[in-house]
C-alpha positions as CSV (number, residue, x, y, z in Angstrom):
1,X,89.5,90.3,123.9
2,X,90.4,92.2,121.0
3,X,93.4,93.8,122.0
4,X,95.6,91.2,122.8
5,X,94.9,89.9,119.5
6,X,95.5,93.0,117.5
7,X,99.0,93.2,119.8
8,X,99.8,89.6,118.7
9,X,99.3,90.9,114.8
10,X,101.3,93.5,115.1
11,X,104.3,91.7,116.2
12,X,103.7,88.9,114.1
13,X,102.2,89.7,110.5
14,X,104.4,92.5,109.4
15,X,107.8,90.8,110.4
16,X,106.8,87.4,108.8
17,X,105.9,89.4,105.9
18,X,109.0,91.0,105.7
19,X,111.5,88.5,106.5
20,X,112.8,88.3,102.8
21,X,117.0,88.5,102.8
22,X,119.2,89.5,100.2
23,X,120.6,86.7,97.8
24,X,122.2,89.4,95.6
25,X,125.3,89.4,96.3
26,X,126.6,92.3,94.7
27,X,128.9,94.5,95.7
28,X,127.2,98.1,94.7
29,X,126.8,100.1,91.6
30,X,130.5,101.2,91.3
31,X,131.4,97.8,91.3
32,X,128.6,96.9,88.5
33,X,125.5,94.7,89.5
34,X,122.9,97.4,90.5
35,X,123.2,96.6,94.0
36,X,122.7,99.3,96.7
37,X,122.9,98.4,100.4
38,X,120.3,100.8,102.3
39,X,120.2,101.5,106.1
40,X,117.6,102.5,108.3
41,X,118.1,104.2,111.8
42,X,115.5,105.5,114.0
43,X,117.3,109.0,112.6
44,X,119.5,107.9,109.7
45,X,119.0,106.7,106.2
46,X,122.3,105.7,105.2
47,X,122.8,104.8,101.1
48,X,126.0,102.9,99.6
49,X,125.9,105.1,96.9
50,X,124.0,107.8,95.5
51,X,123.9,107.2,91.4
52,X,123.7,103.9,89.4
53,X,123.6,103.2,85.7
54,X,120.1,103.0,84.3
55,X,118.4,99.2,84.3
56,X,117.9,96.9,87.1
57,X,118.8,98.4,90.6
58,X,118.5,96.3,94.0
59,X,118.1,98.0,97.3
60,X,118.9,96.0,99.8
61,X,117.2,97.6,103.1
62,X,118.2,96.8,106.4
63,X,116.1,98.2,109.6
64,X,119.2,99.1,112.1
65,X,116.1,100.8,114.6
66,X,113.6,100.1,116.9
67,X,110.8,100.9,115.0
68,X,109.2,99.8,111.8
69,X,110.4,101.8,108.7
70,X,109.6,101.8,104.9
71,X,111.7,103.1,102.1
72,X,110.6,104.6,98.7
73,X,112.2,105.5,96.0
74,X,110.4,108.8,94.1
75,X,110.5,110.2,91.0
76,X,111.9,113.8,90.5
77,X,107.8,114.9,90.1
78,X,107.9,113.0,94.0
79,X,105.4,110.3,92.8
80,X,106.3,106.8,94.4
81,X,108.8,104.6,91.9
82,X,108.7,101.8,93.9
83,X,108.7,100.8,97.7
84,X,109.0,98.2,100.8
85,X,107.1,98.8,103.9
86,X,106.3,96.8,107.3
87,X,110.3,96.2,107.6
88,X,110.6,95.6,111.3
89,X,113.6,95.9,113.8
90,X,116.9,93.7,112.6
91,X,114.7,92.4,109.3
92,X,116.2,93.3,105.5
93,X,113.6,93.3,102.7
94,X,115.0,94.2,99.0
95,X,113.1,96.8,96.4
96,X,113.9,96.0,93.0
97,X,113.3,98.2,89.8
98,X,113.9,98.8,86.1
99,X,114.8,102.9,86.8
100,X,115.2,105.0,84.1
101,X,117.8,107.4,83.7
102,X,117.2,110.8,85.7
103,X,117.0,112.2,88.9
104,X,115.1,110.8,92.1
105,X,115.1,110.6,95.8
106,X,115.6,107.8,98.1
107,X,113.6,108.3,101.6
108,X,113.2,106.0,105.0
109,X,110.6,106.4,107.1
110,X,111.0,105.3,110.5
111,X,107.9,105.1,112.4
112,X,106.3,105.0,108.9
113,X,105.1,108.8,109.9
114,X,106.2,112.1,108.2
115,X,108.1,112.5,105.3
116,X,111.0,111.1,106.5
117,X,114.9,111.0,105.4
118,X,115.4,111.7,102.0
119,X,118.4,112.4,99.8
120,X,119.0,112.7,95.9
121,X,120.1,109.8,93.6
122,X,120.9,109.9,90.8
123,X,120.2,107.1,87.6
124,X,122.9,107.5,84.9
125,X,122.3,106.7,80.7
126,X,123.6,103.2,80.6
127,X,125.7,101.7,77.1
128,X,124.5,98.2,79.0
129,X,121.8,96.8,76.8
130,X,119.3,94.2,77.8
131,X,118.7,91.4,75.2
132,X,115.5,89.9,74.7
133,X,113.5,87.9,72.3
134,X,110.5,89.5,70.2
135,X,108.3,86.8,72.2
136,X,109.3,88.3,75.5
137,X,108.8,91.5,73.7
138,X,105.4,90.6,72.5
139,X,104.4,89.3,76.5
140,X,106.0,92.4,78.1
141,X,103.8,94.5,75.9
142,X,100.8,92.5,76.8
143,X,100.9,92.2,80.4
144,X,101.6,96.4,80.4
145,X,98.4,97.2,78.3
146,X,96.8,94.8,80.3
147,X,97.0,96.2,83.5
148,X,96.8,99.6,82.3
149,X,93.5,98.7,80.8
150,X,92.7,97.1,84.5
151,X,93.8,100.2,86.2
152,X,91.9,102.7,84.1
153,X,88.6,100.6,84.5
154,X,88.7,100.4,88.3
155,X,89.4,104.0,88.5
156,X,86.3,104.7,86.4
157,X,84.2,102.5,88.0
158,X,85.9,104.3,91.6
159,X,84.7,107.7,90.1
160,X,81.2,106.6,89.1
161,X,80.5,104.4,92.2
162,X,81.7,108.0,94.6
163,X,79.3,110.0,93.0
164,X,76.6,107.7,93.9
165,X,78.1,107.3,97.5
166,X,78.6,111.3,97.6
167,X,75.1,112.2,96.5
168,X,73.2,109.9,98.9
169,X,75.2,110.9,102.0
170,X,74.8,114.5,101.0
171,X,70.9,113.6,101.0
172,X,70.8,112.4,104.5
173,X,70.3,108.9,103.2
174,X,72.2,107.1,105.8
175,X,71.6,104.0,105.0
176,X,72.3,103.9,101.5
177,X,75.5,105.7,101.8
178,X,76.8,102.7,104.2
179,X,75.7,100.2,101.3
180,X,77.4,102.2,99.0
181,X,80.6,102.6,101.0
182,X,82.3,99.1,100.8
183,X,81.3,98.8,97.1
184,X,82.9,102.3,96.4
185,X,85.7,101.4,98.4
186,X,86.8,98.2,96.7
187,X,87.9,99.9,93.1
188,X,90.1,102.0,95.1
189,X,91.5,99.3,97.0
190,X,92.3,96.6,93.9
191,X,94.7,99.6,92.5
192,X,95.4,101.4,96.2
193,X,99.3,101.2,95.3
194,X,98.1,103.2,92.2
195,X,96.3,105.6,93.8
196,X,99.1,105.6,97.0
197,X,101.9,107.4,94.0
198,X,100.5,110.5,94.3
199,X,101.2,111.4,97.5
200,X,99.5,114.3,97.3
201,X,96.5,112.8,96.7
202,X,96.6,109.8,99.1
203,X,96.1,111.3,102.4
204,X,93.2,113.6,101.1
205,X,91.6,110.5,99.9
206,X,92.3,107.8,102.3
207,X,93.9,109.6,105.5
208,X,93.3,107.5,108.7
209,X,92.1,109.6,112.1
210,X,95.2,107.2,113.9
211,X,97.8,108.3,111.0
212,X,97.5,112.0,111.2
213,X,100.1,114.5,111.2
214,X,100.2,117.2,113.4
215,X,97.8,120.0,111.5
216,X,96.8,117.6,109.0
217,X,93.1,118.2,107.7
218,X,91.1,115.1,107.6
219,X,89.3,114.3,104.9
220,X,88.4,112.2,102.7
221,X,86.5,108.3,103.0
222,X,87.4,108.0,106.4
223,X,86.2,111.3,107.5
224,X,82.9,110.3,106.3
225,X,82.6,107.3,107.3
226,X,83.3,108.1,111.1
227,X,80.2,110.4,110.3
228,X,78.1,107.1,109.2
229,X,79.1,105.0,111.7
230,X,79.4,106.9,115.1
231,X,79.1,104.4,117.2
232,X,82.8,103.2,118.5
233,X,83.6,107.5,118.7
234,X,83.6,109.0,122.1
235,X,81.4,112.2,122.4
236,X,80.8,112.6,118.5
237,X,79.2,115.6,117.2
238,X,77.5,114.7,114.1
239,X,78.5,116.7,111.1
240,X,75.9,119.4,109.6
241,X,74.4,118.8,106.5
242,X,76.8,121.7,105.1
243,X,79.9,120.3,106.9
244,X,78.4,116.7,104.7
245,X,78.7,118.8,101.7
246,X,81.8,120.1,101.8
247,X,83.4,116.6,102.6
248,X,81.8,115.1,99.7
249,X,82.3,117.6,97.9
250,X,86.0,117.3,98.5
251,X,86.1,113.7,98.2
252,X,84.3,113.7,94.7
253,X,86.6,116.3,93.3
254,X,89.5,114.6,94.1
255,X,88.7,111.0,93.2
256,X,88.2,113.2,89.7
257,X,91.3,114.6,89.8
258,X,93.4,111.0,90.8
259,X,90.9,109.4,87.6
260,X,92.2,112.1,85.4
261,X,96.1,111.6,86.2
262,X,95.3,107.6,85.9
263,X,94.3,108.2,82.4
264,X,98.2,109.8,81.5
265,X,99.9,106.5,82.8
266,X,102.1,104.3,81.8
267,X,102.7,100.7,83.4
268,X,106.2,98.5,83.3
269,X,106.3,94.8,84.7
270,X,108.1,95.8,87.6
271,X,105.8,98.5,88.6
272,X,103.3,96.4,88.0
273,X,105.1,93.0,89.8
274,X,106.1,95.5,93.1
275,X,102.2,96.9,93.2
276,X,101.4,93.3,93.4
277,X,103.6,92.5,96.0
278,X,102.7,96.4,97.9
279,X,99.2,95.3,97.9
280,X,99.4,92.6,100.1
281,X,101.4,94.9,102.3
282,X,98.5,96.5,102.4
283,X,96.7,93.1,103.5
284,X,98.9,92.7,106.0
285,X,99.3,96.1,107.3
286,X,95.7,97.3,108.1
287,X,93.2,94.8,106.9
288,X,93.9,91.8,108.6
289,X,94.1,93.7,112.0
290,X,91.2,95.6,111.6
291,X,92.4,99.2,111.6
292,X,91.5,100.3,108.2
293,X,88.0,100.3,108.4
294,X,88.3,101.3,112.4
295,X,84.5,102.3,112.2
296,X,82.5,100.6,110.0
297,X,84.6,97.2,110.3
298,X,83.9,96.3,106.4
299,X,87.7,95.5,106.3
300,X,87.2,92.3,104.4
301,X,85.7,93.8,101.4
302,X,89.3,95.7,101.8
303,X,91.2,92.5,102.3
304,X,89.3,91.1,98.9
305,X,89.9,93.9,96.7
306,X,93.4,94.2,97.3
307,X,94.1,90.7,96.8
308,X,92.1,91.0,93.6
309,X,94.1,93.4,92.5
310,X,97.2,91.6,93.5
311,X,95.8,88.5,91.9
312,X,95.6,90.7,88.4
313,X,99.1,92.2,88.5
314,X,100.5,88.4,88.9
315,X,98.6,87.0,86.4
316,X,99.1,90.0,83.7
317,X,103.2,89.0,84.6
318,X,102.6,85.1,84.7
319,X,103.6,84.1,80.7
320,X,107.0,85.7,81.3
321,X,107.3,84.2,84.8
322,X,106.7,81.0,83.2
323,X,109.6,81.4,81.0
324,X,111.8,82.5,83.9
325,X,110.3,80.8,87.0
326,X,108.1,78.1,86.4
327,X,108.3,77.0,90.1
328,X,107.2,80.4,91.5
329,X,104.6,81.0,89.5
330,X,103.2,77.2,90.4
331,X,103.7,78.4,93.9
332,X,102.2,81.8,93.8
333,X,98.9,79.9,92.3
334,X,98.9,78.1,95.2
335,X,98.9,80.2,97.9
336,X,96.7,82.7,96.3
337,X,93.8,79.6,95.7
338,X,94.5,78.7,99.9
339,X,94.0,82.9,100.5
340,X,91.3,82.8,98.8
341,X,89.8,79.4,100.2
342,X,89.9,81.4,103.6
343,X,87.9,84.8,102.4
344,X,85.7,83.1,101.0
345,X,84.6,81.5,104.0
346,X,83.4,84.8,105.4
347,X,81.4,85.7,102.9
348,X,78.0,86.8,103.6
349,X,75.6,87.4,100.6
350,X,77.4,89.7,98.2
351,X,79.4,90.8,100.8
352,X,81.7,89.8,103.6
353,X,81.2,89.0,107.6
354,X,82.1,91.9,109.5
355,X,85.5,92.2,111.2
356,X,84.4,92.3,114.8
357,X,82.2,88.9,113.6
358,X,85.6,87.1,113.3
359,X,87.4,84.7,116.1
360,X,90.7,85.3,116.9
361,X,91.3,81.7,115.2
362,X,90.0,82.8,112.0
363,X,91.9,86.3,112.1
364,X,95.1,84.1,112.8
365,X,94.4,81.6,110.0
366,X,93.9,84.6,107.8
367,X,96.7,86.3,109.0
368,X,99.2,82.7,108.2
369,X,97.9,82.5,104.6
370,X,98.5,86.3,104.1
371,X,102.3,85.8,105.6
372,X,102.7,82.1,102.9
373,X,101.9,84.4,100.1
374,X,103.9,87.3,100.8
375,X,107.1,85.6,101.0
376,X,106.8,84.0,97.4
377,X,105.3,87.2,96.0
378,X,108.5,89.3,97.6
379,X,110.6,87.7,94.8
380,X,108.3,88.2,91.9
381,X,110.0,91.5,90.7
382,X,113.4,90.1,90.1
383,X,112.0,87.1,88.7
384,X,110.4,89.0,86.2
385,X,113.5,91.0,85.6
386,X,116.0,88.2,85.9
């Protein structure tokens, strides 16, 4: 019963997610407006241009395959600058962002595997000011230490809740590792596009068994928690309590490391308007189909915390979208109150029903109101920027 449903979601939730088109217009970078036309082959990544003048760029991306891609944009250190995923066959979805001048690399990834096809581009010193006022100044400079403040406070409380997870499991105490799991989790998951821009990081941390590559160690929280909940593996050896150690081990040192990097960042309204809009990606990517917490099916209390954390990026930006979108932001209220109608009806104590508990109707229902708000939320970042 559950696989026609999970076949239905994957057809449907990513492609009414992504279904945002271009209203740019422009006509590329050497023609002024920012606008870059990007795209994406089964085997090609095709650019319209390769530099633009610092400021506001638009990549318009167009999915010319068969399968579903994603396109980045990375800095020169290869941490993420901004990105779109979930674009399916014949869909365009736009990435907008304020880039600074220097180098970066623009990559698709067909299949949304590997590292894909990347090339340089290049952001040149622009003589083009932006004017604003010293009240959109003063509201700029709030929503940034705002969520900066946000992000460094999850990733604390991330830190501090994995020692406690780490240090039962390593003790045998089963069943107070699984109560600690979804707690842990749920910092990591209201900043996960955060925590995704160090790629080198990421899959150590938060590496799905189905998403491996080829040779790829697997570590991290969903190592583990295969380990605590067994049951839905075929043949599973349990791990030693050695093999436990070095896993959590591993898992605390790096959720140490990713605090530490936190701590040196920096936040702009765009980064912080496309991580709102990335998180529901998220949503709509592994959560509401049930494949992010494949073992321990606790992939509401994923579905909550990223909307959370959505929910505090769009908020932090709201003063100056009310300034430059009044509409939107009334709209983004909305369908964020009607999200969070439907969660909340699977709540269960202080946490959440589990995901095999739910009827296909309710997965489908969740699965709508995910799709509503993603579509508004697409067009917060130029908003913002506009």
């Amino acid at each position: 019963m559950r696989i026609p449903l999970l076949a239905a979601l994957f057809l449907t939730v990513p492609a009414v997610a992504a279904c945002t088109q271009n209203t740019n217009g422009g006509t590329g970078p050497e023609l002024g407006g920012g606008a870059i036309t990007v795209t994406s082959t089964n085997d090609v990544c095709e650019v319209s241009a390769t530099e633009a003048p610092a400021g506001k760029l638009t990549f318009t991306v167009t999915n010319g395959g068969s399968e579903v891609t994603e396109f980045y944009l990375l800095g020169e250190d290869g941490r993420i600058v901004g990105e779109v995923e979930n674009i399916g066959p014949n869909l365009t979805r736009e990435l907008v962002v304020n880039a600074a001048a220097g180098k970066y690399v623009t990559t698709c990834k067909p299949g949304m595997s590997g590292k894909g096809i990347q090339a340089d581009f290049t952001v040149t010193p622009s003589d083009v000011a932006v004017a604003t006022s010293s009240s959109q100044d003063q509201l700029i400079h709030a929503a940034e230490e705002h969520y900066g403040g946000y992000v460094q406070e999850q990733s604390d409380r991330l830190l501090a809740k994995t020692g406690k997870f780490v240090s039962a499991y390593k003790a045998g105490d089963d069943a107070a590792a699984r109560t600690l799991y979804a707690d842990a989790r749920t910092h990591w998951e209201r900043i996960e596009t955060v925590a995704e821009s160090f790629g080198d990081l990421d899959p150590k941390l938060d590496a799905r068994e189905a998403d491996l590559e080829p040779g790829q160690k697997w570590t991290g929280w969903h190592r583990i928690e295969k380990d605590l909940w067994p049951a839905r593996a075929e043949r599973y050896a349990a791990l030693s309590t050695k093999q436990r150690a070095v896993y959590a081990d591993d898992l605390l040192a790096n959720t140490r490391t990713l605090d530490g990097r936190i701590g040196k960042l920096e936040f702009t309204v765009d980064q912080i308007a496309n991580g709102s809009r990335g998180l529901l990606e998220e949503v709509a990517k592994a959560k509401v189909t049930g494949e992010e917490e494949y073992w321990s099916r606790t992939d509401l209390w994923d579905f909550q915390a990223n909307v959370d954390g959505a929910r505090v990026g769009v908020e932090g930006v709201e003063p100056i979208l009310q300034e430059k979108d009044p509409a939107l932001a009334k709209t983004l209220s909305a369908r964020f109150a009607e999200l969070q109608k439907l969660l909340d009806a699977q709540r269960v104590g202080n946490g959440f029903r589990y995901y095999d508990e739910l009827s296909p109707d309710q997965v489908k229902r969740l699965a709508g109101a995910v799709n509503a708000l993603s579509e508004p939320l697409s067009r917060l970042t130029a908003a913002v920027l506009s």
